[in-house]
BALOBA-1460 file (C-alpha; in Angstrom, 3 decimals):
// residues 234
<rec num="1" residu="x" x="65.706" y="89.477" z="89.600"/>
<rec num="2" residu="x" x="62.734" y="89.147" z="91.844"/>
<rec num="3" residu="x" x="60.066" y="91.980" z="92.394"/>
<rec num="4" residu="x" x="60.346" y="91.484" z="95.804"/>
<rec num="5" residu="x" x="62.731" y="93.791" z="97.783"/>
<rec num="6" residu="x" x="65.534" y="91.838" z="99.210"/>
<rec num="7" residu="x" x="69.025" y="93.570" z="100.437"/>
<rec num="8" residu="x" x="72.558" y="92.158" z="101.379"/>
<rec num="9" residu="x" x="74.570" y="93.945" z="104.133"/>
<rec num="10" residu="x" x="78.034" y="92.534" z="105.501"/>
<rec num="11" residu="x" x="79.903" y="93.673" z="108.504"/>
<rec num="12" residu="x" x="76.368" y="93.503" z="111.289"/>
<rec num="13" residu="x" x="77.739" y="94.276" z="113.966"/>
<rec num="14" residu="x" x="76.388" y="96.393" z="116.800"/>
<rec num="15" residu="x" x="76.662" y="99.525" z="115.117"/>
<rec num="16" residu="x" x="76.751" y="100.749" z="111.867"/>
<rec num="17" residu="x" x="75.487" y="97.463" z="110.189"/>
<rec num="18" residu="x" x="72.564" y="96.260" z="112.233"/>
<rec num="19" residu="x" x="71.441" y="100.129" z="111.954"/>
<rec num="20" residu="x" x="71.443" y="99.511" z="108.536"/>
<rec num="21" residu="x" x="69.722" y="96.145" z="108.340"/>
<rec num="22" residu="x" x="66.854" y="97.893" z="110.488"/>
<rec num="23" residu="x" x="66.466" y="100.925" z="108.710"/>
<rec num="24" residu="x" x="66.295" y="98.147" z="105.385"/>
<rec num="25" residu="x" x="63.705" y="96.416" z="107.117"/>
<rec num="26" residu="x" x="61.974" y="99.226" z="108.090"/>
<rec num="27" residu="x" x="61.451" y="100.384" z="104.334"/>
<rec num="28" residu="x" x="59.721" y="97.216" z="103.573"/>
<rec num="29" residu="x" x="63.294" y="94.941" z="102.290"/>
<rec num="30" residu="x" x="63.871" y="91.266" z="103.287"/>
<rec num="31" residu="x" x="67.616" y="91.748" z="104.432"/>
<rec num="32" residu="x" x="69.971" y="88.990" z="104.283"/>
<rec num="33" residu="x" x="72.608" y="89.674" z="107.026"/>
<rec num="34" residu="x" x="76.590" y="88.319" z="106.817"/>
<rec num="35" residu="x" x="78.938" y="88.477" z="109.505"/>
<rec num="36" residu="x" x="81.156" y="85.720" z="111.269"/>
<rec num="37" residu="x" x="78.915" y="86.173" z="114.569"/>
<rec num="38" residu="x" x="76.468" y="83.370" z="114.009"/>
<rec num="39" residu="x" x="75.390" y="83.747" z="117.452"/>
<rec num="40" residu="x" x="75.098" y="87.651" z="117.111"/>
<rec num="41" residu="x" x="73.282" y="87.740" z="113.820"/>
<rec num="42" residu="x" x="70.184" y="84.609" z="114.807"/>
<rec num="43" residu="x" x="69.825" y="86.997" z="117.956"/>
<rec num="44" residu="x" x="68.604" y="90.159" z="115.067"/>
<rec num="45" residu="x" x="67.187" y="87.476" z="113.380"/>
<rec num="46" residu="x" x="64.697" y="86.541" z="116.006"/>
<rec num="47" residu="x" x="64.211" y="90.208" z="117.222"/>
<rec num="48" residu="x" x="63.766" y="91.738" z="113.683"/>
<rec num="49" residu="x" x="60.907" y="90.242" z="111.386"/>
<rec num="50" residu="x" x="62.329" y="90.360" z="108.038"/>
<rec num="51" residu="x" x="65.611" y="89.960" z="108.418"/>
<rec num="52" residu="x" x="67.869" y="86.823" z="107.861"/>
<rec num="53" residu="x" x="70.945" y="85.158" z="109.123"/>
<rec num="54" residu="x" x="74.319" y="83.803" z="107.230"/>
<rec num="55" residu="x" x="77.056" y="83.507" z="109.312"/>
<rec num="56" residu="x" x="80.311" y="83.503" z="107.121"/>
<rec num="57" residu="x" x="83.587" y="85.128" z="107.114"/>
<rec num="58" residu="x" x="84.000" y="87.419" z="103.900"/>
<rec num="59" residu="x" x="87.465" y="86.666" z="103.620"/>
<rec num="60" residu="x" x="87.522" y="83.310" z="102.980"/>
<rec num="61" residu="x" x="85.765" y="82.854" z="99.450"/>
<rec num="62" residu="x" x="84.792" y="79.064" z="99.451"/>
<rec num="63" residu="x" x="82.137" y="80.268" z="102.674"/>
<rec num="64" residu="x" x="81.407" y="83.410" z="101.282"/>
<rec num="65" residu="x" x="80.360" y="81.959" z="97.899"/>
<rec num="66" residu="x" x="78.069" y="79.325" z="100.104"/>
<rec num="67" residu="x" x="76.486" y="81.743" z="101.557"/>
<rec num="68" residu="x" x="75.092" y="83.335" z="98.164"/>
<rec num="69" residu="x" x="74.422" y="80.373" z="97.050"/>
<rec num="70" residu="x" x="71.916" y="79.903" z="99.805"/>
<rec num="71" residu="x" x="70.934" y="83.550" z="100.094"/>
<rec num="72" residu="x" x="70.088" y="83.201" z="96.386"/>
<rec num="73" residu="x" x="68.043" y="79.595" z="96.518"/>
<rec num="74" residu="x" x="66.202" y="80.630" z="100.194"/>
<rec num="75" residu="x" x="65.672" y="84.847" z="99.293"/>
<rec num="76" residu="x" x="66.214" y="85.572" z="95.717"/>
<rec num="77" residu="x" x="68.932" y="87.709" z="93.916"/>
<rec num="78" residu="x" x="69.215" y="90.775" z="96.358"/>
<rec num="79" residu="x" x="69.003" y="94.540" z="94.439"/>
<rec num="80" residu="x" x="71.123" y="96.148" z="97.093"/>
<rec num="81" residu="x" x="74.489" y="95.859" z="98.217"/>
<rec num="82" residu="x" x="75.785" y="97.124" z="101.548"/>
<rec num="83" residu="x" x="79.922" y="96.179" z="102.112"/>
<rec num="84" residu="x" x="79.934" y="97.450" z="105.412"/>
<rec num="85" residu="x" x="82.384" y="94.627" z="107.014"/>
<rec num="86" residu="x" x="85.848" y="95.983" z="107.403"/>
<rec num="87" residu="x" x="89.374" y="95.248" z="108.735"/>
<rec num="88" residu="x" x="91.508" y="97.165" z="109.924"/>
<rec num="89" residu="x" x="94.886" y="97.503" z="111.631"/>
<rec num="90" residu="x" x="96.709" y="100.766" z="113.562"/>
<rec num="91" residu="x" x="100.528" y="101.378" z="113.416"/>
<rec num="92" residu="x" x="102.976" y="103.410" z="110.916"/>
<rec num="93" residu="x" x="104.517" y="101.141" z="107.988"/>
<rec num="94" residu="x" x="107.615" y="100.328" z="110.297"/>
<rec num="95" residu="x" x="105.375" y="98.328" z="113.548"/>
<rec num="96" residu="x" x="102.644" y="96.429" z="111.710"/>
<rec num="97" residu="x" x="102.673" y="92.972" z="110.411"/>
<rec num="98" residu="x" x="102.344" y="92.802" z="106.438"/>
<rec num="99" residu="x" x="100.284" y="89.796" z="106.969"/>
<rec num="100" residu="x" x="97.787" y="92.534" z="109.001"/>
<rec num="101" residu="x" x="97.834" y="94.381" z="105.778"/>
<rec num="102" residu="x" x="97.064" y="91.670" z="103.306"/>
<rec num="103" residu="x" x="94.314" y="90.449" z="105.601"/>
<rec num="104" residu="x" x="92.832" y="93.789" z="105.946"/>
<rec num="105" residu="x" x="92.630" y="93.836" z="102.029"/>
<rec num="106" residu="x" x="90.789" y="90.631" z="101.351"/>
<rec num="107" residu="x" x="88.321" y="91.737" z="103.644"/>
<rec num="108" residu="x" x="87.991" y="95.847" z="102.121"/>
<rec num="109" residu="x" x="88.932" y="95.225" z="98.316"/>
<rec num="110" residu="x" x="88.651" y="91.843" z="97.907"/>
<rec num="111" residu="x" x="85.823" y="90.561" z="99.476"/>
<rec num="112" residu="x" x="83.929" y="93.560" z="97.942"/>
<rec num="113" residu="x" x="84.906" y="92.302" z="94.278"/>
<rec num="114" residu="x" x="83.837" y="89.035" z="94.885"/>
<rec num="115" residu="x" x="80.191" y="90.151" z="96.460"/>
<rec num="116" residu="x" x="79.952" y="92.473" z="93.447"/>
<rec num="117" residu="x" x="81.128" y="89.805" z="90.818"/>
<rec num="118" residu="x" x="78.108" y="87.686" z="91.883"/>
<rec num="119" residu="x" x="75.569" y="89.746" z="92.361"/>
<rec num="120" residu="x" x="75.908" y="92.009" z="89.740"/>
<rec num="121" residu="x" x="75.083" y="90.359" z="86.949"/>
<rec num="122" residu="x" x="71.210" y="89.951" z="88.031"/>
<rec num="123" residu="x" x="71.196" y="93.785" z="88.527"/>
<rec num="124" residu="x" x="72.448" y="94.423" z="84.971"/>
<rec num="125" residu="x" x="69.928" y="91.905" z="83.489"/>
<rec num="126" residu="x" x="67.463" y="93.781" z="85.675"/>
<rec num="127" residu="x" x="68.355" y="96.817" z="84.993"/>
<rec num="128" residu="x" x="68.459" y="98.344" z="88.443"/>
<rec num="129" residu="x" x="70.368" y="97.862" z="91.794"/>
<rec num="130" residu="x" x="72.485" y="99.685" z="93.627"/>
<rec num="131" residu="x" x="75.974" y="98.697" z="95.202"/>
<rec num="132" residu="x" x="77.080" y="101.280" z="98.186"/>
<rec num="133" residu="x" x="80.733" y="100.486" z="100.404"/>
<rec num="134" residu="x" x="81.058" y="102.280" z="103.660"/>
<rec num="135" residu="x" x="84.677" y="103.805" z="104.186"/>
<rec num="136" residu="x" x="85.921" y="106.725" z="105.813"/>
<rec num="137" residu="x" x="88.866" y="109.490" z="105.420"/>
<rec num="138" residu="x" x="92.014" y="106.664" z="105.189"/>
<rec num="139" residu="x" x="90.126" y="106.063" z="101.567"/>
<rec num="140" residu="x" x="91.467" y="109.658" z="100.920"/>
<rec num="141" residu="x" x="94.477" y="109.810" z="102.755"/>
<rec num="142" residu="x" x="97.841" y="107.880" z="104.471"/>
<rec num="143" residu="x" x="98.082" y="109.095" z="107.791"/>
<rec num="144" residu="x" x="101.017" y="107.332" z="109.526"/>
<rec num="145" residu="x" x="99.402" y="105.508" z="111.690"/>
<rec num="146" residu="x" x="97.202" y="104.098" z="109.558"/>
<rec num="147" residu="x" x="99.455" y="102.308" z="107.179"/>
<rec num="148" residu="x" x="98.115" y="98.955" z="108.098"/>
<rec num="149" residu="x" x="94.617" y="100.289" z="107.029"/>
<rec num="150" residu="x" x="94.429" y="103.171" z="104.936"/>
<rec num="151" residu="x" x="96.050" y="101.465" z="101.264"/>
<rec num="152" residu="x" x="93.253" y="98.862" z="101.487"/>
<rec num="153" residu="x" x="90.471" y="101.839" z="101.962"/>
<rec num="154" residu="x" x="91.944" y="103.399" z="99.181"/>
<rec num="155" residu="x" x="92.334" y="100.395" z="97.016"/>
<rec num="156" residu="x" x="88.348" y="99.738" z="98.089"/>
<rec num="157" residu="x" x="87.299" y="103.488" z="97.024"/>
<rec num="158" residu="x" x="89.004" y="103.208" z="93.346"/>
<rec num="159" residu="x" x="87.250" y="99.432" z="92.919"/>
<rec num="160" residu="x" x="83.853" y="101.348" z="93.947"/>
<rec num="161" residu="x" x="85.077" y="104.158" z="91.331"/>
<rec num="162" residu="x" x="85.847" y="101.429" z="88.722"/>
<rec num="163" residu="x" x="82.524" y="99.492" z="89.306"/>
<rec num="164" residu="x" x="80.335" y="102.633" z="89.085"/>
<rec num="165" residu="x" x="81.757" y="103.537" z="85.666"/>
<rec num="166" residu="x" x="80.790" y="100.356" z="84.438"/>
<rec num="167" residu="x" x="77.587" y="99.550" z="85.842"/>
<rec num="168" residu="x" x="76.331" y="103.274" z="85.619"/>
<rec num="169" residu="x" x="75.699" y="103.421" z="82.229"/>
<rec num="170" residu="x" x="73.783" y="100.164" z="82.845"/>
<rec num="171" residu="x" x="71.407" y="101.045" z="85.520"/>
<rec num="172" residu="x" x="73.496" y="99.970" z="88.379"/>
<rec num="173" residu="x" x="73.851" y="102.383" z="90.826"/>
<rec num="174" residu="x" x="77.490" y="102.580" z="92.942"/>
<rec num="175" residu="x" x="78.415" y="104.532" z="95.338"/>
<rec num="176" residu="x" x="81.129" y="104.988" z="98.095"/>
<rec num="177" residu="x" x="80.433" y="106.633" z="101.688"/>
<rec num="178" residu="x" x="83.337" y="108.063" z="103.762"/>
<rec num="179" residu="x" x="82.413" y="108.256" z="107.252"/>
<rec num="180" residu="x" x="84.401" y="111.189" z="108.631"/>
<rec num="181" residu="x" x="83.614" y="110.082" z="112.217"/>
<rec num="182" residu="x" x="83.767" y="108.108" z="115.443"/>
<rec num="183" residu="x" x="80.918" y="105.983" z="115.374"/>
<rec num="184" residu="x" x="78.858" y="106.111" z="118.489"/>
<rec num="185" residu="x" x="79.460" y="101.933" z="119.867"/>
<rec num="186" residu="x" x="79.829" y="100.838" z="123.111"/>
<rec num="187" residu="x" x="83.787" y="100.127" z="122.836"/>
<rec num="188" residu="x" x="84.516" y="103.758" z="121.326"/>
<rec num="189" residu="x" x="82.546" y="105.345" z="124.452"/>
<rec num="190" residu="x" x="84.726" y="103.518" z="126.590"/>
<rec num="191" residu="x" x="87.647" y="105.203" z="124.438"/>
<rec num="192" residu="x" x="86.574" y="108.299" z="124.659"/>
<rec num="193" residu="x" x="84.543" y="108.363" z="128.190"/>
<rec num="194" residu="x" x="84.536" y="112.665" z="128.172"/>
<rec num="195" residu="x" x="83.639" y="113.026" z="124.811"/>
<rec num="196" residu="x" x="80.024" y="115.122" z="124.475"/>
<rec num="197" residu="x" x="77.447" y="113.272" z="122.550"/>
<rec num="198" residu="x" x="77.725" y="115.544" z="119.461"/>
<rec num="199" residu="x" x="81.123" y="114.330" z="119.315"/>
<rec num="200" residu="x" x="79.944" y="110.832" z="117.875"/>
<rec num="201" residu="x" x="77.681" y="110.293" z="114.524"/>
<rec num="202" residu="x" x="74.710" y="108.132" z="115.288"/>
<rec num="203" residu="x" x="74.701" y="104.811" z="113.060"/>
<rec num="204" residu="x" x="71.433" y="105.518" z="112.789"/>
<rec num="205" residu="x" x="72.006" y="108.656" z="110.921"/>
<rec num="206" residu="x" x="74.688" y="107.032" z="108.929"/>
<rec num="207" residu="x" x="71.748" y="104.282" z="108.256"/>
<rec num="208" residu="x" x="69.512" y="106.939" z="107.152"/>
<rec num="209" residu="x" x="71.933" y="108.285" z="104.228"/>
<rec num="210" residu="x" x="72.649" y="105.015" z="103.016"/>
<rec num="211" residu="x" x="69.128" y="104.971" z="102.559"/>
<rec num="212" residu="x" x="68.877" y="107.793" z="100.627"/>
<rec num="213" residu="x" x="71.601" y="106.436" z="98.426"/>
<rec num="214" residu="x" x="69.958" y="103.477" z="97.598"/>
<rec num="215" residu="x" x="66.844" y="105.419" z="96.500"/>
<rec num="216" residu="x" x="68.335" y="108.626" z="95.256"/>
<rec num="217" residu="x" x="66.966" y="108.619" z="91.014"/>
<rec num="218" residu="x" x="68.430" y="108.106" z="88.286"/>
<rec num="219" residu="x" x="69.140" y="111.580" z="87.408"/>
<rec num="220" residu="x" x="71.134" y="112.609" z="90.483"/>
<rec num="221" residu="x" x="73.235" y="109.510" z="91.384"/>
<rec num="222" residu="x" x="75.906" y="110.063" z="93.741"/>
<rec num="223" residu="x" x="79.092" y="108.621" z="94.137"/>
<rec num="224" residu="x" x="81.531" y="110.066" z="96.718"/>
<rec num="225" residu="x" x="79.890" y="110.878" z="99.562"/>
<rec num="226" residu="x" x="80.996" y="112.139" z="103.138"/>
<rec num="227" residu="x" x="79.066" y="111.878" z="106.537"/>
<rec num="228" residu="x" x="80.624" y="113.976" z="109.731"/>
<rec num="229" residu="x" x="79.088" y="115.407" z="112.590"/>
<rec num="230" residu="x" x="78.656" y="119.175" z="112.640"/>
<rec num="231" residu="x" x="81.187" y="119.837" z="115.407"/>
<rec num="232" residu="x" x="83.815" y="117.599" z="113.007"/>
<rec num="233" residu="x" x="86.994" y="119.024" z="112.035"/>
<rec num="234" residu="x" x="88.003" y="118.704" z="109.193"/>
């Protein structure tokens, strides 16, 4: 594993990912950036120094794995790991499409074993890395409309569980983040147009935690965490 500080994040998109890549950047990493908006990801590219496009949809595995390869020729063997893309479908067990369901799982649980499976290896021989998913409260429990969603969240937090007890012991740091939120985007303002601003958590904020994750030592790991805004319910 190269000295040099290079990071992975999927799922940069316009809100909890590109904070992420930018508060990366900011703390000196290269970032290598997947998402399936090619278009989207050259535009951080050519705004943010240090940062690195590879469009690619995490689902399909023959793309994904081309995308490492060339990641791992054109940056190096990256010590972090950020799954931040997700899919997910609303609607109770009875109204959505099992084919929603088994889509939403390639991209939560499966995806997430296959990123892990390669790059894991060069943080064991290393001896440091750390691997950190981004979830939220369907990881801990089935509400009924989120049947299409929450099993695959769930099925992602005990793979996260499973990976940390393994690569623990071996210098690997995992962890798992539940965001107990609405995330403050453009689409969920619209949603929610009389909602105060303390209502939303700031990717930003969520950015900034991650952060700490990735840099917590060796001593204190954590593994489940939760992020909500003070006003939250919960």
């Amino acid at each position: 594993m190269s000295d040099n500080k290079l990071a992975l994040v999927t799922g940069v998109g316009p809100g909890t990912g590109q904070a992420v890549v930018r508060r990366l950047v900011a703390g000196g990493y290269q970032v290598a950036m997947i998402a399936r908006d090619a278009e989207r990801l050259a535009g951080i590219a050519s705004e943010l120094p240090g940062s690195h496009a590879y469009a690619a949809d995490v689902t399909d595995a023959s793309r994904l794995d081309h995308a490492l390869d060339r990641i791992g020729a054109e940056l190096g063997q990256p010590q972090v790991l950020v799954h931040n893309a997700v899919g997910g479908t609303f609607g109770n067990f009875l109204e959505i499409a099992p084919k929603a369901l088994e889509a939403n799982f390639q991209t939560n649980v499966m995806a997430f074993l296959h990123l892990a499976r390669r790059l894991a290896p060069a943080m064991i021989e290393a001896g440091r890395g750390s691997i950190v998913a981004t979830g939220n409260t369907s990881a801990l429990r089935g509400k009924s409309n989120f049947a299409g969603f929450a099993p695959t969240k769930a099925a992602q937090r005990i793979l996260a569980e499973s990976m940390a007890r393994e690569l623990g012991p071996k210098g690997v740091h995992v962890a798992y983040m539940v965001i107990d939120a609405v995330i403050d985007v453009p689409w969920t303002r619209k949603l929610r147009p009389d909602a105060p601003d303390d209502f939303f958590i700031q990717p930003a904020d969520i950015a900034e935690e991650i952060w700490h994750l990735v840099h917590q030592p060796k001593s204190a790991w954590s593994f489940n965490v939760e992020v909500r805004p003070f006003r939250e319910n919960w």
